[in-house]
Structure formats: C-alpha cells, structure tokens
C-alpha positions in Angstrom: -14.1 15.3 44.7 -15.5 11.9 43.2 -15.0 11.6 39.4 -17.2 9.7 37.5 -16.1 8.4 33.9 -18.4 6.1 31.4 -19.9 4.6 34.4 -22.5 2.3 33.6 -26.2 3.3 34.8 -28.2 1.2 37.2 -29.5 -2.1 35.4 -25.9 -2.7 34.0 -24.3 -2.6 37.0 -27.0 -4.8 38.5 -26.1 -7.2 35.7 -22.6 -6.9 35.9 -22.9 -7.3 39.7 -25.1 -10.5 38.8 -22.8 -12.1 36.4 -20.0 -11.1 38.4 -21.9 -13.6 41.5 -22.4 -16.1 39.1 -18.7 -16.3 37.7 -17.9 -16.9 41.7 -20.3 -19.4 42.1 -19.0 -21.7 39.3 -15.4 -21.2 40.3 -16.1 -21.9 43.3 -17.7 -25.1 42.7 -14.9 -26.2 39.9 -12.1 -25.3 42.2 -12.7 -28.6 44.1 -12.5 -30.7 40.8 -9.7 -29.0 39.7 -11.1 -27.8 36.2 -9.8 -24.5 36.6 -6.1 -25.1 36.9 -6.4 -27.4 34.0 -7.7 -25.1 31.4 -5.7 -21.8 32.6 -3.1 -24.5 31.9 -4.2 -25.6 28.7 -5.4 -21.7 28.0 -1.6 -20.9 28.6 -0.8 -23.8 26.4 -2.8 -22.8 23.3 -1.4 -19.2 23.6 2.3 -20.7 23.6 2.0 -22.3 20.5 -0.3 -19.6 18.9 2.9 -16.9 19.8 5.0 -19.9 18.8 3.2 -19.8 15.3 3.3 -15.9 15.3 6.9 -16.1 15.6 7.0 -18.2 12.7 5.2 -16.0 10.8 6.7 -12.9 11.2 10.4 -15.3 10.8 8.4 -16.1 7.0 7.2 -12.9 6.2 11.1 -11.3 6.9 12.6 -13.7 4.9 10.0 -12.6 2.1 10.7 -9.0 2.3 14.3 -9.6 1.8 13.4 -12.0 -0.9 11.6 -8.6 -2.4 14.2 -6.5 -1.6 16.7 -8.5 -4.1 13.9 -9.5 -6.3 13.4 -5.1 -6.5 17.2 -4.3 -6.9 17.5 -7.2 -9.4 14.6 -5.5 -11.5 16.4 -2.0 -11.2 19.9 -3.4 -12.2 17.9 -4.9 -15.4 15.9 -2.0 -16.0 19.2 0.5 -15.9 21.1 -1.9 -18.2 18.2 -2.0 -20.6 18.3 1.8 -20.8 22.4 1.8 -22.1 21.3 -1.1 -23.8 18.6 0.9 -25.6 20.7 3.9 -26.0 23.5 1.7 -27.6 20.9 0.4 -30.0 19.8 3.3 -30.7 23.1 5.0 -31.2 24.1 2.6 -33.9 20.9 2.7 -35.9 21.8 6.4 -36.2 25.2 5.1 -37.5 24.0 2.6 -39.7 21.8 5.4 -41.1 24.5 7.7 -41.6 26.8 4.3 -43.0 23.7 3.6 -45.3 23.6 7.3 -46.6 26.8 7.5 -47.1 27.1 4.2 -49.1 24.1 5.8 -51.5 26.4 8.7 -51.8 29.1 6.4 -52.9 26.9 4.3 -55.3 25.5 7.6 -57.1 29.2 8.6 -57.4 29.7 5.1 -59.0 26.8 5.6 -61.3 28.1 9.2 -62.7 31.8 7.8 -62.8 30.5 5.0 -64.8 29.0 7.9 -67.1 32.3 9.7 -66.8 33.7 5.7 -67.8 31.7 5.8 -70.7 32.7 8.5 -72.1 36.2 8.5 -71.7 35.7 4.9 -73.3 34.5 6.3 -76.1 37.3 9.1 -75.9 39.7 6.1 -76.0 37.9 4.4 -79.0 38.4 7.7 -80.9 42.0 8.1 -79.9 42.9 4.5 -80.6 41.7 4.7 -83.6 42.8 7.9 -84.4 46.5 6.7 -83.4 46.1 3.4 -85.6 44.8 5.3 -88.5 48.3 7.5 -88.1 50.4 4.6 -87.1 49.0 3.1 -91.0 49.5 6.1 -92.4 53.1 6.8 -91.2 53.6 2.9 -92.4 52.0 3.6 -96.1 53.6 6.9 -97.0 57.0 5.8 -96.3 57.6 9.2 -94.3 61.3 10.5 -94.4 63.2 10.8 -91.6 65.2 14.4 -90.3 68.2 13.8 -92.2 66.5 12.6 -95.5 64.4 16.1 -95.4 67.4 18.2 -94.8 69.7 16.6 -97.2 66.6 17.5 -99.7 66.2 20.8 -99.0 66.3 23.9 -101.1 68.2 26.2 -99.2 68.0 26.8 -95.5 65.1 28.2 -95.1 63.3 25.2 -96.9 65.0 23.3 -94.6 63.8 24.7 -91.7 60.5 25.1 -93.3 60.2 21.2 -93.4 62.3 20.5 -90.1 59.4 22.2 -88.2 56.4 20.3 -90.1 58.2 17.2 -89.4 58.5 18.0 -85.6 54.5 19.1 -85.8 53.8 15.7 -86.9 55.5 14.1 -84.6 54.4 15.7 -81.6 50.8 15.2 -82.7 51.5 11.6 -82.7 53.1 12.1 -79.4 49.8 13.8 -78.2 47.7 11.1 -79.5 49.6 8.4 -77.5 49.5 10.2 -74.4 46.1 10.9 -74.4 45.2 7.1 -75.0 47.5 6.1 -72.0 46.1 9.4 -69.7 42.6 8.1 -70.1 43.4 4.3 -69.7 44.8 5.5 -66.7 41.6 7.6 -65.6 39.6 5.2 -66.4 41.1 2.4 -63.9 41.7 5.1 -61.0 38.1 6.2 -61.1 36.5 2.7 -60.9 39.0 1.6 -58.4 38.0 4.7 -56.4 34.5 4.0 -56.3 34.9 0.4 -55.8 37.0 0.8 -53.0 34.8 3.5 -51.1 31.8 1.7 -52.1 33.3 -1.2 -50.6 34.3 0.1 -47.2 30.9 1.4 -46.6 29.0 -1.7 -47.1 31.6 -3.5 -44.5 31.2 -1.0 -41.9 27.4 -1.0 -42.5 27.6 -5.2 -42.1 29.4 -4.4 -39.1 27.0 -2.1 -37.5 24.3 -4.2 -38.2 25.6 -7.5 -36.6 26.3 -5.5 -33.6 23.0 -4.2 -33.7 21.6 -7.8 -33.6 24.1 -8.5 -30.7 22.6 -5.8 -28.7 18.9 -6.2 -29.6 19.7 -9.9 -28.8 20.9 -9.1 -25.1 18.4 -6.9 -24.9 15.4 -9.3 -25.4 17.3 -11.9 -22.8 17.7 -9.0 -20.1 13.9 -8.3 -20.8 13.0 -11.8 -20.4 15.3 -12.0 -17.2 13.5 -9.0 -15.8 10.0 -10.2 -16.8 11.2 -13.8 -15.0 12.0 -11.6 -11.4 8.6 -9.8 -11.8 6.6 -12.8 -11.7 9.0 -13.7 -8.7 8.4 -10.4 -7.1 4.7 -10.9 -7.9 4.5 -14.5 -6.0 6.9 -12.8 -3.5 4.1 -10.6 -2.7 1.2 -12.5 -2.4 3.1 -14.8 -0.7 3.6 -11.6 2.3 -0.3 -10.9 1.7 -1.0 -14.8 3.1 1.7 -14.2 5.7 0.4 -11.1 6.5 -3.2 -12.7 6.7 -1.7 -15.6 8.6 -0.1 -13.3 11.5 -3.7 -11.0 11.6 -5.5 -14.1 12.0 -2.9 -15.3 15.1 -3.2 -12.0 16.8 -6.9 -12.3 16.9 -6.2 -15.8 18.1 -3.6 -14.6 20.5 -6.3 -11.9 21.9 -9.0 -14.2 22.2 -6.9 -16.8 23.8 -5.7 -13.4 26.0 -9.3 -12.6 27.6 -10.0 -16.4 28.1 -6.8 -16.3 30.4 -7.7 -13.0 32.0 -11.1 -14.4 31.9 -10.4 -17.2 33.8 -7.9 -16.1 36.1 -10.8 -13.6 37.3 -13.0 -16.0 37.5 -10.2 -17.9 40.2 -9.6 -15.3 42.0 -13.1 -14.7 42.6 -13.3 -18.4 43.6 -10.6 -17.8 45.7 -12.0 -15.0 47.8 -15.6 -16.7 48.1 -13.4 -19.8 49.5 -11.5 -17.4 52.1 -14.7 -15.9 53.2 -16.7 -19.4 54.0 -13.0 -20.5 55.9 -12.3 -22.8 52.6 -8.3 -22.8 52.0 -7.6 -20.4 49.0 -4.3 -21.0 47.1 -1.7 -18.0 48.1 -1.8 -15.0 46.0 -0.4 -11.8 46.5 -1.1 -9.7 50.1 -1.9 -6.5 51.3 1.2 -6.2 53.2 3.4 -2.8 53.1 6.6 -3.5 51.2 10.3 -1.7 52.1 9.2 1.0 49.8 6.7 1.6 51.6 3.5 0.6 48.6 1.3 -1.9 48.5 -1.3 -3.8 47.0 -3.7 -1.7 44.8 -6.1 -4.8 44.6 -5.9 -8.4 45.9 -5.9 -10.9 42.6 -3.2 -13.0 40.7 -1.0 -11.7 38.2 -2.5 -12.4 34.6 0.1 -11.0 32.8 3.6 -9.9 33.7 5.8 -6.7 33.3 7.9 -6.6 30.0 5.8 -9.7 28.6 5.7 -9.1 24.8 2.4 -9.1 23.4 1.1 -8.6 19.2 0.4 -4.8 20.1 3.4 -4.1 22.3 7.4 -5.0 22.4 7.2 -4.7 26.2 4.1 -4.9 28.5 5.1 -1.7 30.7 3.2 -3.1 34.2 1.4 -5.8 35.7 -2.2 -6.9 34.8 -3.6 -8.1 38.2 -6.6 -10.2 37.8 -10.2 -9.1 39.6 -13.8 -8.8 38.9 -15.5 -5.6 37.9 -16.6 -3.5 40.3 -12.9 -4.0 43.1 -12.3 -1.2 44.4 -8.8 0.1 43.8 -6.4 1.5 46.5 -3.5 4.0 45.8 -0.3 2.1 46.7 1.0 4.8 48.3 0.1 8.8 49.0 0.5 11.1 47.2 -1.0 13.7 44.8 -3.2 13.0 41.8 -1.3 14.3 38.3 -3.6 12.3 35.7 -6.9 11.5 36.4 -9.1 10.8 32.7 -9.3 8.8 29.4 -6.4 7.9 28.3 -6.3 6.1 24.4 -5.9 2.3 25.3 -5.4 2.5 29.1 -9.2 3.1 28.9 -9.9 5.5 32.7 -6.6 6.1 33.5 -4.8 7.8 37.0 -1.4 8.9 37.8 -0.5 9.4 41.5 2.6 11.3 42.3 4.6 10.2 45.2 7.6 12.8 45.3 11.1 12.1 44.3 10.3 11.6 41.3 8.7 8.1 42.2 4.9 7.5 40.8 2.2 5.0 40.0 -0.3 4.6 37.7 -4.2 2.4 37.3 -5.4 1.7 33.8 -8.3 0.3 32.6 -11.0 1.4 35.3 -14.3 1.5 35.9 -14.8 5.1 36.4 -12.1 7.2 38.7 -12.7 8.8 42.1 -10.2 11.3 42.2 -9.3 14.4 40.4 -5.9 15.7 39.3 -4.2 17.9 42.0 -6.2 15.8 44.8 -4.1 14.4 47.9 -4.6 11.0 48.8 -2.9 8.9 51.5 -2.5 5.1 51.0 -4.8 3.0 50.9 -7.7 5.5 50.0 -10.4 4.1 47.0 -8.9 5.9 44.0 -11.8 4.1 41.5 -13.6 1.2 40.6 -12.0 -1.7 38.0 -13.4 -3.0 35.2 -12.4 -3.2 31.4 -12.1 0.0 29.3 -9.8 0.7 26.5 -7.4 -2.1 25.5 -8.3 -5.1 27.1 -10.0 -8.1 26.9 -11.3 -8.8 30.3 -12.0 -6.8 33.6 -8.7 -6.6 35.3 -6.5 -3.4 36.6 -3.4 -3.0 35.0 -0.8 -1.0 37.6 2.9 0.6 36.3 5.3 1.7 38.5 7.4 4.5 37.1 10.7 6.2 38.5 11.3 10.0 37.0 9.0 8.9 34.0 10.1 5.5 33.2 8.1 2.6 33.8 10.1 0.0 36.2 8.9 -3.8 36.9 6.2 -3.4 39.9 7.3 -6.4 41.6 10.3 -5.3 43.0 8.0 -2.1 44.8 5.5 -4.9 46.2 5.2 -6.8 49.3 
C-alpha cells in the first residue's frame, strides 16, 4: 500500500523537478572554480559567530535575570520593613494620642486645683486674719493666765466655771493656727501634684514624638531606597526585552544562515552526482555499503548537520540531517515493520520502521510516504520521497536511529 501525504500536484513537481535540474547545473559548473567550498565555508563561518553572539546573549540576559532576582528580593525586604515601619508609626501616634489626652486630663485637673487654690487662698486670708485679729486681741486685753483666774475665783465652782472658758479660748486659737498651716500645706501639695503629673506627660509626649520623626524619617529613606531599586528593576527589564530581541533576531539569523548551509550542501551533492554520472571525480561522501549492523544508507548525500548538534530550537539534534534534493527516493536501512507512518508536528511526513530487539529507525521531513503502519519491508525497499515538510529550512532527510526508544548517534550503525 502506497501512502500519499501533502504531495504536491503535477505543475509543482514539474517545477520542483526543474529547479531541482537547474540547482545541479550551477553546482556543477561552480565545482570546478571552487565557489562552492568557499561559501559553505564562509556559510559555516557566519553561523559560528552568529551562535557565538547567541551565546552571548543568552550569557547577558542570565546575568540580568539574576540582576532582577536581587533587584525583586531587595524590593520585598524594603516593602516588609516598611510595613513594621508603618505599624510602629502608627502604634505611637496612638500613644501620643493617648499621652496627649491624658496631658489635657492633667491640665483641666490643674485648672480646677487652681480653683480649689483659690479658694483655700482666700480660706487662708480669712484665717490669717482671723488669727492676727486674736493674736491683737489676746495682746490688748491683757488676758490672765490659769493661775491668775483661779486664785480669783469665787468658790470652786467659779473656778471651774472660768478654767473651762479659758481652755475654750485657747483651743479656738489652737484651731485657727492649725487650719492656716493645714491649708498652706494643701495648697503646696495640690500644685506640686498637678505640676508634677502635668510635667511627666508632656516629656513622654516629647518623647513619642521625636521617635515618631525617627521612624517617619527611616521610613521616607527606605521609600526612597525602594523607589531607587524599581527604577533598577525597571532598566533591568528593558534591558532583558533588548536581550531578548537581540537573541530572536540571532535565531532568525541562525535559521536563515541554517537553510543556506542545507541549501548549499544540496546543491553539492547534486553537483556531485551529475559529476559521477558524466565520469567527472566527485569528492567522497558517504556509500551504500552494508555496515556490521547490518543497515545502510537511507540516501546517498553529505551530512548537513550532525547528531547531538545544539541548535536555537533544540538542546540536542536527535539524528543526522543528510543533504539531497527533493524528490530522492528514500530506502529503509534495514527490514522491518512499519510502526509510524504520518504527520508528525515538526518532523513534517514522518516513518518509524521497527527492526526487532528493540532496535528501530526513523525518516522525517518527506515528501509524501509510501508505506503504511503494520507494512513489512525488507532493506533497501523505497519507503517515500524527500523533500522539506515541517521543521526545516531546506529539502534534506533527517534519519534517527533509536535502541528500545532512545535515539542513539546514526553513525556508529552506518557503513
């Protein structure tokens, strides 16, 4: 059974078939001059330095996202030690409210013990007069003392009569003196008091609000500290976006430079085999032999690309790209039977032969295919057609060699 997958109708194959002639023709005629060898030489050249700049690139743009990483945990750091900052500020206005409160508490206290002052002022005034106007009056009616009043008593009840008025005098005068040195004493302890408290509170207050401005102060330098690393993070970034731009614009190089190797190289080997069919002498490539595995060639061209050669796309190119012209037929390296046989993402027309013990081999990028899944062939049999489908950027047939699934280097399975 003969599959057939985006095959191209009649006039494009015609024109392929025509360009493909052509392409022969002026290898073949630039082969004597050497201009071939020169520019796959100077095509190889140009796609050293452009994977050489890529490198460089990428090495840049690494650096900056580390650079960003920093700048990022920098900015968090500031941003989490603005929040206690904040909190800390905040925490002491609420105490210099409670400090302020507090000290208006203390001053209306001051203000009614200055009423309370007044009064017992006044209090005082009357007192101290009071006692001078006794003190005067003790001094002007020449007052007798105890013994002078008993001696000049009537009997003993007269005596006792006047003892006791005398003592009521004297304890009045007693009382008056006390008093005036009771409300001196009030009167000092009460604005002392106030004074005191009033005191106190304003400090702390004056201490609460220099710390306040210490805080808010740190605050506006970690602000301006974190503003500073956001503009660095900014410039960071753009800096990635050019990288990034740089590196797009060298894999596009890189592919370009890419198909005008595999362009080339075609374009040789073509040269090549219209030299070996008019006797010229072709430079050696690789033969159809049978190799101690027992495979061999799928196609007869050079190798374009190598297995495991890192490429933009790819960490590890997992086959060989051998270089031919559309329309070669391709040979299975070995029998077997057919397990994939279809599109296959960027292998393009893609088939799978299975060779038993767990040995297998694969054809991307054809053409169209000529076998279908579950199909025997035996070696050597026209599997499909090459050309350039999926991912690639030239005709050519890439070919994997893979041992119980994973893909091994070709070359040692080759003649």
């Amino acid at each position: 059974m003969r599959t057939r997958n985006n095959r191209p109708g009649p006039r494009r194959r015609s024109i392929a078939l025509a360009l493909a002639g052509a392409l022969i023709v002026l290898a073949a005629l630039t082969v004597a001059s050497g201009a071939p060898a020169q520019s796959l030489q100077q095509i190889q050249q140009n796609l050293n330095d452009s994977r050489s700049q890529l490198d460089q690139k990428q090495s840049q743009l690494q650096d900056a996202k580390d650079r960003e990483g920093v700048l990022s945990t920098t900015i968090q750091k500031y941003g989490d030690q603005l929040d206690q900052l904040r909190n800390q500020v905040a925490s002491l206005r609420n105490q210099i409210s409670i400090a302020q409160a507090q000290l208006n508490k203390k001053e209306a206290e001051l203000k009614e013990a200055k009423v309370r002052l007044e009064q017992l002022r006044a209090k005082l005034k009357r007192s101290l007069r009071v006692l001078r106007q006794r003190l005067v009056g003790i001094y002007e009616s020449n007052s007798p003392d105890a013994m002078t009043v008993i001696l000049n008593s009537h009997g003993l009840r007269d005596m006792l009569t006047r003892y006791d008025y005398l003592q009521r005098i004297q304890s009045q005068d007693t009382s008056i003196a006390v008093r005036v040195k009771s409300l001196r004493n009030q009167e000092k302890q009460t604005v002392d008091r106030v004074r005191a408290a009033r005191n106190a509170i304003a400090d702390k207050k004056a201490q609460l609000e220099q710390s306040q401005a210490a805080l808010e102060a740190k605050q506006s330098d970690l602000a301006d500290a974190q503003a500073k690393d956001q503009q660095l993070l900014g410039q960071v970034k753009t800096t990635q976006d050019h990288l990034e731009g740089d590196i797009g614009t060298i894999s596009d190089q890189i592919a370009s430079q890419l198909q005008a190797q595999q362009q080339a190289e075609a374009a040789q080997a073509a040269a090549q085999a219209q030299s070996s069919s008019t006797g010229a002498t072709a430079p050696t490539g690789p033969v159809q032999g049978e190799s101690s595995s027992g495979m061999i060639w799928p196609v007869n061209g050079p190798i374009t690309s190598p297995f495991c050669e890192p490429r933009p796309w790819e960490a590890c190119h997992p086959g060989i790209d051998i270089g031919v012209p559309t329309g070669t037929p391709i040979h299975a390296a070995a029998a077997g039977t057919v397990a994939i046989a279809g599109p296959e993402s960027g292998y393009g027309n893609y088939t799978c032969i299975d060779h038993g013990g767990g040995l297998s081999t694969c054809y991307a990028h054809q053409e169209s295919i000529s076998v279908s899944v579950g199909q025997q062939v035996s070696q050597g049999q026209v599997i499909g057609i090459s050309d350039c489908t999926g991912l690639c950027f030239g005709p050519h047939l890439h070919f994997e060699v893979r041992v119980n699934g994973q893909v091994v280097d070709p070359m040692g399975c080759l003649p």
